[in-house]
FILOGU-190203 format. One record per residue (C-alpha): residue number from 1; y, x, z; residue in one letter. Coordinates in pm, 1 decimal, m for minus. Each point is the difference from the previous one (the first is absolute). Layout:
// FILOGU-190203
<NUM,<Y,X,Z>,"A">
...
// end
This chain:
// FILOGU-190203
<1,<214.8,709.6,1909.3>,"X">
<2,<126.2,288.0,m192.5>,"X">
<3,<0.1,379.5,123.4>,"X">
<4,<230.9,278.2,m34.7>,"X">
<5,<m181.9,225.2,m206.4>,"X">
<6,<23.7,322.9,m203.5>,"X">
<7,<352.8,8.7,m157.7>,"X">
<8,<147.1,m359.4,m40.7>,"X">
<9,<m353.9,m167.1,m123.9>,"X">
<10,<m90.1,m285.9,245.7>,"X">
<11,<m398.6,m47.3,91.9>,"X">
<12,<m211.3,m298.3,68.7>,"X">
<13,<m208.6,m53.6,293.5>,"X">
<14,<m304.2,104.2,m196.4>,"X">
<15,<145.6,385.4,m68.7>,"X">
<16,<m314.9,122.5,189.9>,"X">
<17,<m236.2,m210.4,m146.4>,"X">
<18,<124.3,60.6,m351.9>,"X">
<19,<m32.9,366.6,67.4>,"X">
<20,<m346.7,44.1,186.5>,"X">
<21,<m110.6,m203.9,m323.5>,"X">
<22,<101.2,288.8,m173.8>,"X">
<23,<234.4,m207.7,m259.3>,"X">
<24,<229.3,170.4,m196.2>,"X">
<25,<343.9,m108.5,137.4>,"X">
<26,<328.7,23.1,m227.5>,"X">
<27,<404.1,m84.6,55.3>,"X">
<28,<4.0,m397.7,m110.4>,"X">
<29,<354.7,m188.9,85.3>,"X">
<30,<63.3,191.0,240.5>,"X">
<31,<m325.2,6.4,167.0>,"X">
<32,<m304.5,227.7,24.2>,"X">
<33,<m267.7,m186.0,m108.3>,"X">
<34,<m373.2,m12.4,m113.8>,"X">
<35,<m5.1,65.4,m381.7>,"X">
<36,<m387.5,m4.5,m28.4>,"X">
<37,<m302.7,35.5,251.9>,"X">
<38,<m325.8,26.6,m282.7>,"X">
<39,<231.1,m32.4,m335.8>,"X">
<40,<181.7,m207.8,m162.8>,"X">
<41,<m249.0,m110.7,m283.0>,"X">
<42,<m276.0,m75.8,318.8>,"X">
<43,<237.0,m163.9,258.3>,"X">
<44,<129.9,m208.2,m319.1>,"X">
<45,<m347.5,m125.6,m114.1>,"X">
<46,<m98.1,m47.6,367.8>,"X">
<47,<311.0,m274.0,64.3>,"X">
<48,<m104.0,m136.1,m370.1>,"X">
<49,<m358.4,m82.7,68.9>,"X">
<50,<m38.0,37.3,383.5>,"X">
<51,<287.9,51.6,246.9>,"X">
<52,<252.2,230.9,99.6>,"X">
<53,<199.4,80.0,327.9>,"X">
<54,<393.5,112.0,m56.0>,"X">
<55,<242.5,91.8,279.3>,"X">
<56,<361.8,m147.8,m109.9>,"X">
<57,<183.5,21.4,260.0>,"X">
<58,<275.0,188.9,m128.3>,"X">
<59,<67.5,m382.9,m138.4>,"X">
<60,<292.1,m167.5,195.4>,"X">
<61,<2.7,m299.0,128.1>,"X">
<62,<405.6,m240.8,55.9>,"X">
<63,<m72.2,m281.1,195.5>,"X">
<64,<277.5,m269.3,m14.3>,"X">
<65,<67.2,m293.3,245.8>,"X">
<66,<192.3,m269.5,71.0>,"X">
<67,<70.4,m379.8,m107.8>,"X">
<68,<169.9,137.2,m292.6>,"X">
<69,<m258.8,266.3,m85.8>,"X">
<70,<m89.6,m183.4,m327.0>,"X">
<71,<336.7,m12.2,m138.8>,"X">
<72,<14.5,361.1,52.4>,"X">
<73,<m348.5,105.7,m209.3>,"X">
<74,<127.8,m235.0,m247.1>,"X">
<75,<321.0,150.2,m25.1>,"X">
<76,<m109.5,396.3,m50.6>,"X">
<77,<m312.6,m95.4,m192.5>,"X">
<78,<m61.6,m113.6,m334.7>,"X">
<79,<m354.4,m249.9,61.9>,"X">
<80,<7.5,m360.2,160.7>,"X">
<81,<m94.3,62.0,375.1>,"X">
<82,<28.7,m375.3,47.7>,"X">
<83,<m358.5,m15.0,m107.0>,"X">
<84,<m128.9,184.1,223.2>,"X">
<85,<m233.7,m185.5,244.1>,"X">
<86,<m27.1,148.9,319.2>,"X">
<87,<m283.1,292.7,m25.6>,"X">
<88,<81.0,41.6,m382.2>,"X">
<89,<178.9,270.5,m149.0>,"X">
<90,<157.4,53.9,m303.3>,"X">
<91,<84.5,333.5,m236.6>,"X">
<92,<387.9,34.6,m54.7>,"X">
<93,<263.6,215.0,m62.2>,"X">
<94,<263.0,139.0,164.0>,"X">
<95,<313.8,m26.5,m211.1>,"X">
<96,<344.9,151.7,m57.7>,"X">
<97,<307.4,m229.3,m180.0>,"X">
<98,<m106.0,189.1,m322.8>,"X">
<99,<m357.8,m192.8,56.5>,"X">
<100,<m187.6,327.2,19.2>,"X">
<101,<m228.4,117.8,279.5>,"X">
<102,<94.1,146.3,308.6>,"X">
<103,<m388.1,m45.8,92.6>,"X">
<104,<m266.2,m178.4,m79.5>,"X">
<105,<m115.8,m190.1,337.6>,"X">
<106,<m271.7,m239.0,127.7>,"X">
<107,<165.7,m261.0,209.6>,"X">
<108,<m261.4,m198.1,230.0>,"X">
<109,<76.2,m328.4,213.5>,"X">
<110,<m75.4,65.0,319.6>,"X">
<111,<213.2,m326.0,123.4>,"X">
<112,<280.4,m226.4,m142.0>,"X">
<113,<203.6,278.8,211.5>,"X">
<114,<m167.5,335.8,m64.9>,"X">
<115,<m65.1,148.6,m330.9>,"X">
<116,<m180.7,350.8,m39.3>,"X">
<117,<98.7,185.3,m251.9>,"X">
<118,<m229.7,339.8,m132.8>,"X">
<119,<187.4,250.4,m180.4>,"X">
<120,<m61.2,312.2,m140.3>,"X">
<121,<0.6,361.5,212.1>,"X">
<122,<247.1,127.4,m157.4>,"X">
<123,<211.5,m274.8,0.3>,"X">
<124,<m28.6,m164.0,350.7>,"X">
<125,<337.1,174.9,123.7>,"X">
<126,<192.6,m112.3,m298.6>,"X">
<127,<m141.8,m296.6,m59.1>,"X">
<128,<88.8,m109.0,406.7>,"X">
<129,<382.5,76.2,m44.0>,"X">
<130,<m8.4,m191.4,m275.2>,"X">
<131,<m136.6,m326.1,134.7>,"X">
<132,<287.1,79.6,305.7>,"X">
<133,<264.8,26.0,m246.6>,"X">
<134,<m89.3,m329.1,m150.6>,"X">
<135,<m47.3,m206.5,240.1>,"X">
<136,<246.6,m267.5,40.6>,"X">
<137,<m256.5,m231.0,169.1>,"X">
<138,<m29.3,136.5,360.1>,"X">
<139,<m332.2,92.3,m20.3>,"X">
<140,<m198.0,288.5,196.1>,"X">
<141,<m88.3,282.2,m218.8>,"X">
<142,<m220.5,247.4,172.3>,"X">
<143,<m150.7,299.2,m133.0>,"X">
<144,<m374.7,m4.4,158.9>,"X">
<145,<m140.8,247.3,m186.5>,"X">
<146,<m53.8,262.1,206.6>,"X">
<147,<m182.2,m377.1,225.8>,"X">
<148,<m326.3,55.4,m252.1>,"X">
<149,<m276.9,195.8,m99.0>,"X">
<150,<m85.4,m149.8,m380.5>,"X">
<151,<m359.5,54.5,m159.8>,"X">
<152,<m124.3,m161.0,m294.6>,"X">
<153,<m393.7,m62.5,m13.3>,"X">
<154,<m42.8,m68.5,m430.1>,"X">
<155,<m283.7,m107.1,m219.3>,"X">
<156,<m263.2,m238.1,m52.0>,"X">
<157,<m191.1,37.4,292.3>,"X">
<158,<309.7,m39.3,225.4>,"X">
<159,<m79.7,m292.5,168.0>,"X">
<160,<m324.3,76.6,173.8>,"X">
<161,<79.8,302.4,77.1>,"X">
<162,<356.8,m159.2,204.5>,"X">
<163,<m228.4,m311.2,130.2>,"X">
<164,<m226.3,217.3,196.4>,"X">
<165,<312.9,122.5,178.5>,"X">
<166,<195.4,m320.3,64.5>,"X">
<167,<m57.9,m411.9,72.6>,"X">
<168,<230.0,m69.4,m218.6>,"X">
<169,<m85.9,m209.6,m286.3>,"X">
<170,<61.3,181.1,m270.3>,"X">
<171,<m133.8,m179.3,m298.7>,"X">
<172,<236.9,m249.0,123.2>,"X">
<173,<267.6,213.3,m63.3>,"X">
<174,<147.4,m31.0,m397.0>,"X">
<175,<159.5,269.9,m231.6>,"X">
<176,<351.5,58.6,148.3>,"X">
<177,<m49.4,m146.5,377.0>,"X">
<178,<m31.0,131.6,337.6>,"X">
<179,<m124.0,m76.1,346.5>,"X">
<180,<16.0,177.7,305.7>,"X">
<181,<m307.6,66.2,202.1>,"X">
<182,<m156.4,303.8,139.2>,"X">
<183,<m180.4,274.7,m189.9>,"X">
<184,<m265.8,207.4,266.1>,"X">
<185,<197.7,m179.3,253.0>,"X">
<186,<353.6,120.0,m118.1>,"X">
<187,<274.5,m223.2,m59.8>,"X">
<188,<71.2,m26.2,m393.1>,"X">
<189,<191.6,m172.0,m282.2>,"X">
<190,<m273.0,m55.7,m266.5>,"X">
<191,<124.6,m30.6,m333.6>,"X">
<192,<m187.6,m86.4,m312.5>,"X">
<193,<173.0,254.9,m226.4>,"X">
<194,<m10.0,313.7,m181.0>,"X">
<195,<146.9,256.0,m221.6>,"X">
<196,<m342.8,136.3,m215.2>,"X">
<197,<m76.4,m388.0,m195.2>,"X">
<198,<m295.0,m29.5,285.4>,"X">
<199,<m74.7,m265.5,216.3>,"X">
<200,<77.5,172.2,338.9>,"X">
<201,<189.8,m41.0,308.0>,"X">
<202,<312.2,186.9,145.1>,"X">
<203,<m15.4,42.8,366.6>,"X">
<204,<350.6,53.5,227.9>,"X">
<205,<m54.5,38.3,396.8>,"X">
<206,<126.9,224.1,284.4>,"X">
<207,<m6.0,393.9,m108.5>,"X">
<208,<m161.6,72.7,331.0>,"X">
<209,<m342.4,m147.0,m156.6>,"X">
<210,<21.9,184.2,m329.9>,"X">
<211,<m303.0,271.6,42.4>,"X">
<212,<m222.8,m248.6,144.9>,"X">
<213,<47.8,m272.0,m260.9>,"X">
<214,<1.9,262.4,m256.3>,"X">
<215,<m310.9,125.6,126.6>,"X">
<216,<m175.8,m369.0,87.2>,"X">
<217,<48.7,m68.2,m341.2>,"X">
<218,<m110.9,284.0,m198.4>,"X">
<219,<m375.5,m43.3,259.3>,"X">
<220,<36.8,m389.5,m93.3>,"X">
<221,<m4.3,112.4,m399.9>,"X">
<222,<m174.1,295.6,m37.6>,"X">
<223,<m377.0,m168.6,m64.2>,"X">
<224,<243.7,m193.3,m292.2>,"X">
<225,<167.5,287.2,m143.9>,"X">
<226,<311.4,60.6,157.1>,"X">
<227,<162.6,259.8,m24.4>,"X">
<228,<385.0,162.2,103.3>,"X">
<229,<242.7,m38.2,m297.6>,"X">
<230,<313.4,201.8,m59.3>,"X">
<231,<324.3,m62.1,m202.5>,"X">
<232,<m157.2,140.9,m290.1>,"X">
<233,<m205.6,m301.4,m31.5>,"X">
<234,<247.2,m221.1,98.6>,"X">
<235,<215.3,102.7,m298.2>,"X">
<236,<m308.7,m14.5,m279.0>,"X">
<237,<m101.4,m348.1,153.6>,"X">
<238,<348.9,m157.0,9.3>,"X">
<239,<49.4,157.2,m334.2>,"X">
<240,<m315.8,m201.2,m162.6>,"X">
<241,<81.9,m378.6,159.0>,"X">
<242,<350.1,122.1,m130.7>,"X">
<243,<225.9,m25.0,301.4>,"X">
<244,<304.7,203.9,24.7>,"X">
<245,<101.0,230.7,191.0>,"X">
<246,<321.1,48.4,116.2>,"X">
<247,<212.2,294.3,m84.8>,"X">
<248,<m223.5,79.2,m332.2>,"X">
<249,<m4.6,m379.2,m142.5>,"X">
<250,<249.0,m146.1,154.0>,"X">
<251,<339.2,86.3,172.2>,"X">
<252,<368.4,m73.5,15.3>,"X">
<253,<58.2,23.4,m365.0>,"X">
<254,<m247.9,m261.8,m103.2>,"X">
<255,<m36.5,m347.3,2.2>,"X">
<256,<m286.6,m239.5,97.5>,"X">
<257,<26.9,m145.1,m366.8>,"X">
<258,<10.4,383.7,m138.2>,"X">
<259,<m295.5,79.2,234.0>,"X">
<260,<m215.5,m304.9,m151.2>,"X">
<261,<36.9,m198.0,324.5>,"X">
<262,<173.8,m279.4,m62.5>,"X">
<263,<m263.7,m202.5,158.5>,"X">
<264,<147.0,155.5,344.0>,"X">
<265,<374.1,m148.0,m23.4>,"X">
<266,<14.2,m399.4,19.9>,"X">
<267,<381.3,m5.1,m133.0>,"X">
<268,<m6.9,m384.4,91.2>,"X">
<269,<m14.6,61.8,369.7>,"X">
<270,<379.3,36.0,71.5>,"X">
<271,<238.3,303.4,49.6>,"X">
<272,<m159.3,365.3,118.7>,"X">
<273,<103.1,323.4,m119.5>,"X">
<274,<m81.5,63.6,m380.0>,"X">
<275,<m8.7,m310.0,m90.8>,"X">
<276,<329.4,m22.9,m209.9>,"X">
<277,<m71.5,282.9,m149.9>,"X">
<278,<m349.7,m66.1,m101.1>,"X">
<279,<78.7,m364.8,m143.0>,"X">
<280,<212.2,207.0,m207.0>,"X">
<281,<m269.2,228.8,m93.6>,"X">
<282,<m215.5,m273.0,m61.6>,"X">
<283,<231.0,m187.0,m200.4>,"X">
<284,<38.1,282.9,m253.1>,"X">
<285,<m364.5,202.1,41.9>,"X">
<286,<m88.5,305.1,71.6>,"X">
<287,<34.1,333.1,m172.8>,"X">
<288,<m278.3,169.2,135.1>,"X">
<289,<m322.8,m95.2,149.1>,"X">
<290,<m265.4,130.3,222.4>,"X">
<291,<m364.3,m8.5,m213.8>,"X">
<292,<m317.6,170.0,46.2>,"X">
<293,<m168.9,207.9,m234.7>,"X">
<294,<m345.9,174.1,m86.3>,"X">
<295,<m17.7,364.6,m144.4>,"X">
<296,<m179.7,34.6,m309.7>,"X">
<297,<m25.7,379.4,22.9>,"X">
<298,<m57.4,250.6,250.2>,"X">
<299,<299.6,60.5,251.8>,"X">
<300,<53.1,m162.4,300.2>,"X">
<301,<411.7,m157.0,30.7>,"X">
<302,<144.9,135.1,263.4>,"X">
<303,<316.8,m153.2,159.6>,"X">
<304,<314.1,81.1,m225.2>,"X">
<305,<m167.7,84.8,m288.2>,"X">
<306,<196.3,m155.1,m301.6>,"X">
<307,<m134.9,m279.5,m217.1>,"X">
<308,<21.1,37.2,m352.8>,"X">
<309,<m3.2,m247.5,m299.3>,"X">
<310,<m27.6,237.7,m267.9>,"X">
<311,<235.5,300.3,24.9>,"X">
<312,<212.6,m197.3,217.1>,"X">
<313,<0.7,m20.1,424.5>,"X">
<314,<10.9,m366.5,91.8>,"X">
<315,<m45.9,9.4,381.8>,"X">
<316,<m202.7,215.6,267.2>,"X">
<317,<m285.7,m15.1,147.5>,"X">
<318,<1.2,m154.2,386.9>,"X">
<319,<m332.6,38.0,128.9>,"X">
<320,<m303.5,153.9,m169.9>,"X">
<321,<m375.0,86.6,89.3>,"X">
<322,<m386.1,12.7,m75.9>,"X">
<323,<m89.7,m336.1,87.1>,"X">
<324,<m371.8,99.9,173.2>,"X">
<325,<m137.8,m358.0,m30.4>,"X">
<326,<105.6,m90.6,m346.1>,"X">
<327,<m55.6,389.1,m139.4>,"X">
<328,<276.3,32.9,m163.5>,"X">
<329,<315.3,152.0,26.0>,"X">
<330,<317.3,m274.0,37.9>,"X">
<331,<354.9,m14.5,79.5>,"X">
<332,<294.7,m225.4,39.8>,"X">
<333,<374.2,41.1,m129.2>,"X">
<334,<350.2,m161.9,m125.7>,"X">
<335,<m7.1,m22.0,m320.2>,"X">
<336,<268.8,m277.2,m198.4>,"X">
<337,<m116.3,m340.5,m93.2>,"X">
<338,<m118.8,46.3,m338.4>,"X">
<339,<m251.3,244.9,87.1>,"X">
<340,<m178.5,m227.4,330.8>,"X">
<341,<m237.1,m192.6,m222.6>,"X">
<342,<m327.3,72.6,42.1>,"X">
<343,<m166.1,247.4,m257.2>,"X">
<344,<318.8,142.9,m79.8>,"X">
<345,<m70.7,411.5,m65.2>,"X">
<346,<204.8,236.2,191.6>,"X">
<347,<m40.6,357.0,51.3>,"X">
<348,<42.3,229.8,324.7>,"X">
<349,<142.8,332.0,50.0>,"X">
<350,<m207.9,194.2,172.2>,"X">
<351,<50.6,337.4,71.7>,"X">
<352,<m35.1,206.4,m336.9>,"X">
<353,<m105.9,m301.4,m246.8>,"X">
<354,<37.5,m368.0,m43.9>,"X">
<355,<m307.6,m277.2,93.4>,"X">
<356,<m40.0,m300.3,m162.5>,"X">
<357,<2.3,m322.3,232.2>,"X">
<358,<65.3,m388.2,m62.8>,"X">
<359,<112.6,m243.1,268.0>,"X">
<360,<m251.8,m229.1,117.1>,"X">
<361,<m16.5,m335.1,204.6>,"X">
<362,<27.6,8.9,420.1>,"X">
<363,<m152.4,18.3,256.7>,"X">
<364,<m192.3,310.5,m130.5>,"X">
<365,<m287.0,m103.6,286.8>,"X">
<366,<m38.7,m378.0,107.5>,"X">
<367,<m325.9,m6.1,290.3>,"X">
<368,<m241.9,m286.9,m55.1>,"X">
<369,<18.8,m297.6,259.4>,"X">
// end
């Protein structure tokens, strides 16, 4: 699905669309992709109260088969796949011995014999040789990403704007599951998931349909508000329902415990990679933790800024932004143990001063359902 392309940056199959749009297109994992189309603050309020319409296909997509293909998820990730029903999937990681993240992933069931795995763009290469190198269970590991054209319709009014274009039921369909059907008469896995903390529905099919299901879908919405959405909003919406993002929040040198996700690693499931390790971890506790917090002052944190308590840097800021729907400016960052209770005062170092901040509860943004 991807194109050679200026330099060494790979392009989706909606390049053309992206640019007759007019969005503003920047270097993103080794992609060139849509940053924004009308701005961030609109396209973010748009997927907040209404919808919005995001090309991720620079996503990849492992699918592994086999009659051993469960041993082999459980082995190189950290959740229980076992309880996964067919159609369900479930948020993971994907771990080193040292229990820290080679990716974060979202492994679906497609059968008791085919998993699908959806990893980050940047990671899809890595993240495939990985899998290969660890698997001691005969199972087929196939890179597919290049199989799929990925586009995530977000927001409230998600649903009727997808029904119009599809029989499939899709009230029927719960938070974390997926059907296939057909969308405008094209072939798609429809999955009940998302990356902004919207309802919403990510779409993979064949890349040959990408323009017209892009298009079909933006006519379908636009009486409801729909709009194009770029990475820009991605990141501020993400940043809100407080998931991470890989290679600012998370990465090799942190654990699920030190990223405040224990509830992603079911240690009780048997051997996979980490495991020792993090038993160990969890045995003694962590240093450092991963906590959100609130400026009090004017400054936005940007990533690596330091974290102060008092005169002192205690950690560094991970990922930091205006957060357009709660109107104020938020971050999150390591900081050690003592400091991650709620309330605690910090301070940032922003460019030529310091801004006061304290550490608040998370999510920052939880929808209504």
């Amino acid at each position: 699905m991807s194109h050679p392309a200026t330099g060494e940056l790979r392009r989706t199959a909606l390049y053309s669309i992206h640019r007759a749009a007019g969005a503003k297109m920047v270097r993103f994992g080794g992609w060139e992709m849509p940053l924004e189309y009308s701005g961030i603050l609109n396209e973010h309020m748009a997927v907040r109260t209404n919808a919005g319409l995001f090309d991720v296909s620079h996503m990849g997509e492992i699918e592994i088969r086999g009659p051993k293909a469960l041993g082999l998820v459980q082995s190189v990730t950290c959740n229980d796949a076992s309880r996964l029903a067919v159609g369900q999937a479930q948020y993971s990681g994907l771990m080193t011995p040292k229990g820290t993240f080679v990716d974060d992933v979202l492994v679906h069931k497609v059968s008791d014999e085919h998993y699908f795995l959806c990893v980050n763009a940047a990671n899809r290469e890595k993240d495939f040789e990985w899998i290969k190198q660890n698997n001691r269970f005969q199972g087929t590991v196939e890179n597919t990403s290049d199989q799929y054209t990925q586009l995530a319709l977000q927001g409230p009014r998600a649903v009727e704007i997808l029904q119009r274009l599809t029989s499939t039921p899709l009230k029927e369909i719960r938070y974390y599951r997926f059907l296939f059907g057909k969308v405008a008469g094209v072939d798609a896995m429809i999955a009940r998931t998302g990356y902004t903390g919207e309802d919403g529905f990510e779409l993979y099919f064949h890349p040959a349909h990408s323009e017209e299901l892009w298009s079909r879908l933006l006519e379908s919405g636009k009486a409801d508000g729909l709009i194009p959405a770029g990475l820009g909003a991605r990141n501020t919406l993400r940043l809100e329902a407080t998931f991470c993002l890989y290679g600012n929040d998370i990465d090799e040198t942190t654990t699920v415990f030190e990223a405040n996700l224990g509830w992603i690693c079911k240690l009780n499931k048997g051997e996979f990679l980490g495991r020792a390790a993090l038993l160990e971890q969890q045995k003694r506790g962590v240093e450092r933790i991963l906590v959100g917090f609130e400026m009090l002052e004017r400054g936005i944190a940007r990533e690596h800024y330091y974290i102060h308590d008092d005169d002192h840097a205690i950690g560094q800021v991970t990922s930091g932004s205006f957060a357009p729907f709660l109107k104020k400016n938020i971050g999150l960052g390591y900081v050690p143990t003592p400091y991650a209770k709620a309330g605690t005062k910090l301070s940032i170092a922003l460019r030529n001063a310091q801004a006061a901040a304290r550490v608040v509860e998370t999510p920052f943004y939880k929808r209504s359902r």
